[in-house]
C-alpha positions as CSV (number, residue, x, y, z in Angstrom):
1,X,0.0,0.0,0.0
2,X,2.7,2.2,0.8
3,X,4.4,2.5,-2.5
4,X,1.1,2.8,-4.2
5,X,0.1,5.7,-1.9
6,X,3.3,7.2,-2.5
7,X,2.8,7.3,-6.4
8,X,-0.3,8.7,-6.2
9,X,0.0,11.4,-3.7
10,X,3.3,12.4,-5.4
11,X,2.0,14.9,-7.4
12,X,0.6,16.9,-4.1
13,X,4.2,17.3,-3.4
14,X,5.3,21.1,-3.6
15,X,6.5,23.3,-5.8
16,X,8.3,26.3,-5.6
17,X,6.2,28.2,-8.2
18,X,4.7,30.8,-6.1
19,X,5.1,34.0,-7.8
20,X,2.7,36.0,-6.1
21,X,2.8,36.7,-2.2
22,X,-0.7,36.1,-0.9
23,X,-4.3,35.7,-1.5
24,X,-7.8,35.8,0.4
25,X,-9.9,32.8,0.4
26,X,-13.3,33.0,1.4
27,X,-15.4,29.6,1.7
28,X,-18.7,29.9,1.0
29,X,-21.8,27.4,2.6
30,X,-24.5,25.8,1.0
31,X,-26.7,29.4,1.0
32,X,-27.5,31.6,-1.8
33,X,-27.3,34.9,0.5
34,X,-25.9,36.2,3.3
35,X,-27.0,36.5,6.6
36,X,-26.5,40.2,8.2
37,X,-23.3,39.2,10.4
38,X,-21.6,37.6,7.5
39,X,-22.6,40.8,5.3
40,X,-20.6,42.5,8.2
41,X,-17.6,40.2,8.1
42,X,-17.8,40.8,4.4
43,X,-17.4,44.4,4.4
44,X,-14.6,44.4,6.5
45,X,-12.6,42.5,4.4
46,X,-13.6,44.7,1.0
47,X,-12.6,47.8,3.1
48,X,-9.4,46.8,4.6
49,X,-8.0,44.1,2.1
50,X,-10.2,44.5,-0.8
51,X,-7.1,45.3,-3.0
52,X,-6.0,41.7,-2.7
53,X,-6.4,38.8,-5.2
54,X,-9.5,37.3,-3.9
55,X,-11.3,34.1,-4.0
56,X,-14.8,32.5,-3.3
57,X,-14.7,28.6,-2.5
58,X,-17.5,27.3,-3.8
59,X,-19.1,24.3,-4.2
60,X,-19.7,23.0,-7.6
61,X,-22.9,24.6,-9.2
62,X,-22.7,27.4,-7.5
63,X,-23.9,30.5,-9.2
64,X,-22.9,32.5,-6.6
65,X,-20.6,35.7,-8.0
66,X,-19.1,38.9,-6.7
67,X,-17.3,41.8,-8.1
68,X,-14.0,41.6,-7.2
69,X,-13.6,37.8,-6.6
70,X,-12.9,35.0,-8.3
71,X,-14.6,31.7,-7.9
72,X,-13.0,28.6,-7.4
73,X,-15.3,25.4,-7.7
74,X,-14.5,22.0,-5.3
75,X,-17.2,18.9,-5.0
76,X,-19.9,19.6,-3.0
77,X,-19.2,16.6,-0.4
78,X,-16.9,19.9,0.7
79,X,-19.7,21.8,2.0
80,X,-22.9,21.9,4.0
81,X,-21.1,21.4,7.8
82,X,-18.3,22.3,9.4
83,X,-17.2,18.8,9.4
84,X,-17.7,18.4,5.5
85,X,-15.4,22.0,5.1
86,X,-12.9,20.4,7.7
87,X,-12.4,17.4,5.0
88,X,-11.5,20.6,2.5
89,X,-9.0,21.7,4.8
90,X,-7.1,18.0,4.8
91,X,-7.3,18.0,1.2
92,X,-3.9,18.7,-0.8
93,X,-6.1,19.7,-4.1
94,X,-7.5,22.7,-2.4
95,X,-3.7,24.3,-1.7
96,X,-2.5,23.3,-5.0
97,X,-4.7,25.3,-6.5
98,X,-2.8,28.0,-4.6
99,X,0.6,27.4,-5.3
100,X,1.3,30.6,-7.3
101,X,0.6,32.2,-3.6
102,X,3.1,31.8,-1.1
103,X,0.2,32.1,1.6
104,X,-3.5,32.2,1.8
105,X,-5.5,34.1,4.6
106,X,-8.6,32.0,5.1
107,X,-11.8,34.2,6.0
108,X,-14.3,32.9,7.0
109,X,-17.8,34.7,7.0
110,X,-17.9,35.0,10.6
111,X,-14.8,37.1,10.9
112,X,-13.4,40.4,11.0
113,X,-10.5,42.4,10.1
114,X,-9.3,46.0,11.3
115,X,-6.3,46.8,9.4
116,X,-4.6,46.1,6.4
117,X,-1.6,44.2,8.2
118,X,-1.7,41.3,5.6
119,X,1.5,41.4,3.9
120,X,3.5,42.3,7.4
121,X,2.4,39.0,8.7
122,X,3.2,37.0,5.4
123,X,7.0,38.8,6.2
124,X,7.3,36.8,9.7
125,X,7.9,33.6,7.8
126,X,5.0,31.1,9.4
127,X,3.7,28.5,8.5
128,X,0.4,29.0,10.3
129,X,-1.4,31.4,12.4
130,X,-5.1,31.5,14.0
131,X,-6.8,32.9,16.6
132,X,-5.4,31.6,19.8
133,X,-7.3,29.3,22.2
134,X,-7.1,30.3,26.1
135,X,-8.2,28.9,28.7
136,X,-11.4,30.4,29.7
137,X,-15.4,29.9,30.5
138,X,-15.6,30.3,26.4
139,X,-13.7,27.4,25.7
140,X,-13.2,24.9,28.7
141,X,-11.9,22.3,26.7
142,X,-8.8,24.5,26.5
143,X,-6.2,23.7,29.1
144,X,-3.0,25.9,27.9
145,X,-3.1,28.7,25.3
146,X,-2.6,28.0,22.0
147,X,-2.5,29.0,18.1
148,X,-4.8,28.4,17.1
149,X,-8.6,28.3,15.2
150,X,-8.6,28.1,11.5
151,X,-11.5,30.9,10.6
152,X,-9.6,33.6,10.2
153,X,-5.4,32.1,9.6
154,X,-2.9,32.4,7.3
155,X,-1.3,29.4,5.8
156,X,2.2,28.8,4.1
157,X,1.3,26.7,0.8
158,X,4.2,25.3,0.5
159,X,5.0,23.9,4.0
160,X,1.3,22.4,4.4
161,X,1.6,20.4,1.2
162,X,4.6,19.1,3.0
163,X,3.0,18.2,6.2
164,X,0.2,16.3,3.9
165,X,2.3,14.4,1.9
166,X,4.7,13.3,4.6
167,X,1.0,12.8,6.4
168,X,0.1,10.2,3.4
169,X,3.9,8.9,3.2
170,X,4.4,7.8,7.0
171,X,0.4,6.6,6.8
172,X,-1.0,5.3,3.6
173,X,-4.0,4.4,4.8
174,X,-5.1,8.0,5.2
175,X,-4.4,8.8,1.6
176,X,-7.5,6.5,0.7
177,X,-9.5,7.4,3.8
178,X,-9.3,11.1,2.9
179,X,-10.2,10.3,-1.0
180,X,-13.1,8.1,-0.1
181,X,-14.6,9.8,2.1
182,X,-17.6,11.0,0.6
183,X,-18.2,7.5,-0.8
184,X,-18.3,6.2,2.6
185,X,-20.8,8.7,3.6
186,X,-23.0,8.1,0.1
187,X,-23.4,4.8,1.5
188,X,-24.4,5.3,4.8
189,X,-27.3,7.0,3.3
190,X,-28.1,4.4,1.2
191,X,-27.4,1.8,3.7
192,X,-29.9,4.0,6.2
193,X,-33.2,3.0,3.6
194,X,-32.2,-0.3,2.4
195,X,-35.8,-0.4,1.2
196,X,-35.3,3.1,-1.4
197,X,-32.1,2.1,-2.6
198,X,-31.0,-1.3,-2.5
199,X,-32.3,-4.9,-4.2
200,X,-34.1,-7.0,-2.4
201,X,-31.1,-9.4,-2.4
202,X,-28.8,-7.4,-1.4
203,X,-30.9,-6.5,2.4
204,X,-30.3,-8.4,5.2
205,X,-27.3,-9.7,6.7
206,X,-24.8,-8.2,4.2
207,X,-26.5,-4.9,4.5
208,X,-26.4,-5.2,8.4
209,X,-22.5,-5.7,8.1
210,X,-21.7,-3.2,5.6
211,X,-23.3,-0.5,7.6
212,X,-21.1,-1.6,11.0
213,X,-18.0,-1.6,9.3
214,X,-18.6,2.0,7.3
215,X,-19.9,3.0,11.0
216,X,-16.2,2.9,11.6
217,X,-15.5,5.4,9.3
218,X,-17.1,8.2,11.3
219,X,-14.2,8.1,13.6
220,X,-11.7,8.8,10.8
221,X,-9.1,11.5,11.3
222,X,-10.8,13.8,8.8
223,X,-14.5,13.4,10.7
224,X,-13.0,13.7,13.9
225,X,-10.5,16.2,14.3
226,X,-10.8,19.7,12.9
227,X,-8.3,20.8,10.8
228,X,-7.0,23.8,12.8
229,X,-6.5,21.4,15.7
230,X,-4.4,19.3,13.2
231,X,-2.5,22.1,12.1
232,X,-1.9,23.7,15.5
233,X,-1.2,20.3,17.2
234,X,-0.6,17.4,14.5
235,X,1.6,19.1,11.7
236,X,4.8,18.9,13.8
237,X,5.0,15.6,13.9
238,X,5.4,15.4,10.3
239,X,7.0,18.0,9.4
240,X,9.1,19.1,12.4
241,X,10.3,22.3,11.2
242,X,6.6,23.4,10.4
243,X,6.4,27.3,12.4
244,X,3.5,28.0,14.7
245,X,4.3,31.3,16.4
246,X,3.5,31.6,20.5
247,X,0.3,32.6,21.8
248,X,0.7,35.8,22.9
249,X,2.3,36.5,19.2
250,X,-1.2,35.0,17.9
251,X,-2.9,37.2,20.1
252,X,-1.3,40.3,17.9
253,X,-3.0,38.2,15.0
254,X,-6.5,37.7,16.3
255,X,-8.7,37.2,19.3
256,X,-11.4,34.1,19.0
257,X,-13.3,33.4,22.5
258,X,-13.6,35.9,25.4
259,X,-12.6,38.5,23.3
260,X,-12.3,41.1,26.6
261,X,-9.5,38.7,28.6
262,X,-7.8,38.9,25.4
263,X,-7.8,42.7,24.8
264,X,-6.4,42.9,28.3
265,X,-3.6,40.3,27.6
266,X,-2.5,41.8,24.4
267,X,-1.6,45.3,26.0
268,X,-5.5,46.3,25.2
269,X,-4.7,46.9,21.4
270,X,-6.8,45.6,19.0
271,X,-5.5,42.5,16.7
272,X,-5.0,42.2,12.8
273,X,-8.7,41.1,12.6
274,X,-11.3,38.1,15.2
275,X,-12.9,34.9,14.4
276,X,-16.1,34.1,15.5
277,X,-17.2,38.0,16.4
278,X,-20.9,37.6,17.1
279,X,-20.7,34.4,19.0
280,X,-18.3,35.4,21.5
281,X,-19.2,38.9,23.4
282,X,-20.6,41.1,20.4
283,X,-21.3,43.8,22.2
284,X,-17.3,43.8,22.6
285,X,-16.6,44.5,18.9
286,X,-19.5,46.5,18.1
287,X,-17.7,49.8,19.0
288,X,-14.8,48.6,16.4
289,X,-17.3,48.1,13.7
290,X,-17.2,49.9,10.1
291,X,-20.6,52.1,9.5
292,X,-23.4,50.8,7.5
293,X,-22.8,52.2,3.8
């Protein structure tokens, strides 16, 4: 398996083709407008990055278009949860369609940005940046701080299609789980209404093991884990060279939960932009907030 795995994942491995120094990549969900928050989080980004190269993940379709952006289609087993966009995230495909960017800022539609300080944190050389985790009533799951969520990050193209192909060379089997995903969770549904989609002969005992063994496949690493816990906590151990600043450094980059016990921590000055904004404390960022136009 391993030497087959390796031949097909090999053309995932990197390239040093980047040309270009960094683009904004916005995934989109299933929905054909925007909710008022994420119209919000949207014109944030046009007003303080909006002369970037930009780009709308989409699912494929999708007739979804703005000025300004570019579309970029994936399958649509990508989208619809945040586990389906996690899978995205694990997926070598999507950052190879990136590689003339050295980095991509992911923003998502439930986050905010204050300044144009983009290209200054493309110049500290990381490999990855989010919002930091703390410990705090917000996130008690958190025992030490931490870099961080994936909403609003930056990411080095080249060293995370590193991490994922040494990922697939040191364990094949993920290499297929990733890929077949979606097929797994096709049959589930079918499995779930033997009656709707299956032959008669095919019910019954055979159906009844099927559906325990792709059972297992909900507790793959890709349904699992989310992908900003991979890359904050999983990446070195593939690739151990792979930056992740210090918290407090990721605090200068974004606040995520308890957006308050953050200000105070980072010197009460504002970060490069926030994840998650109207979930945790709103009435926090509301003074910080651009004008209706």
């Amino acid at each position: 398996m391993s030497l087959i795995t390796r031949l097909f994942a090999s053309g995932f491995y990197p390239t040093e083709r980047a040309t270009k120094t960094v683009a904004v990549v916005v995934p989109l969900s299933n929905r054909s407008k925007l909710t008022v928050d994420e119209q919000i989080s949207l014109r944030h980004l046009i007003h303080f990055l909006g002369h970037y190269d930009k780009y709308l993940i989409a699912p494929k379709g999708s007739k979804v278009a703005w000025p300004g952006f570019e579309t970029r289609y994936f399958s649509r087993r990508f989208f619809g949860s945040m586990q389906a966009h996690g899978r995205l995230l694990y997926w070598p495909e999507f950052y190879k369609s990136f590689e003339d960017y050295r980095y991509i800022l992911i923003y998502h539609l439930d986050a905010l940005v204050f300044a144009d300080e983009l290209l200054d944190w493309c110049q500290t050389d990381i490999d990855y940046i989010g919002a930091p985790w703390i410990p705090c009533a917000d996130t008690p799951w958190v025992e030490e701080p931490r870099v961080g969520n994936g909403g609003f990050a930056i990411m080095k193209i080249t060293m995370v299609l590193k991490v994922l192909c040494e990922r697939y060379r040191t364990e094949p089997r993920k290499y297929w789980e990733d890929r077949f995903t979606g097929l797994f969770r096709t049959l589930q549904t079918i499995l779930r209404y033997p009656r709707r989609f299956t032959p008669s002969w095919l019910r019954g005992r055979f159906t009844q093991s099927l559906r325990k063994r792709l059972q297992s496949m909900d507790h793959l690493e890709v349904n699992v884990r989310n992908n900003d816990l991979f890359w904050s906590w999983q990446a070195v151990k593939y690739v151990p060279e792979f930056k992740i600043p210090d918290w407090k450094t990721g605090l200068r980059f974004a606040f995520e939960a308890a957006p308050r016990e953050c200000f105070e921590l980072n010197e009460r000055k504002l970060p490069f932009g926030c994840h998650a904004w109207s979930r945790y404390d709103r009435a926090f960022w509301e003074p910080y907030m651009l004008p209706d136009e």
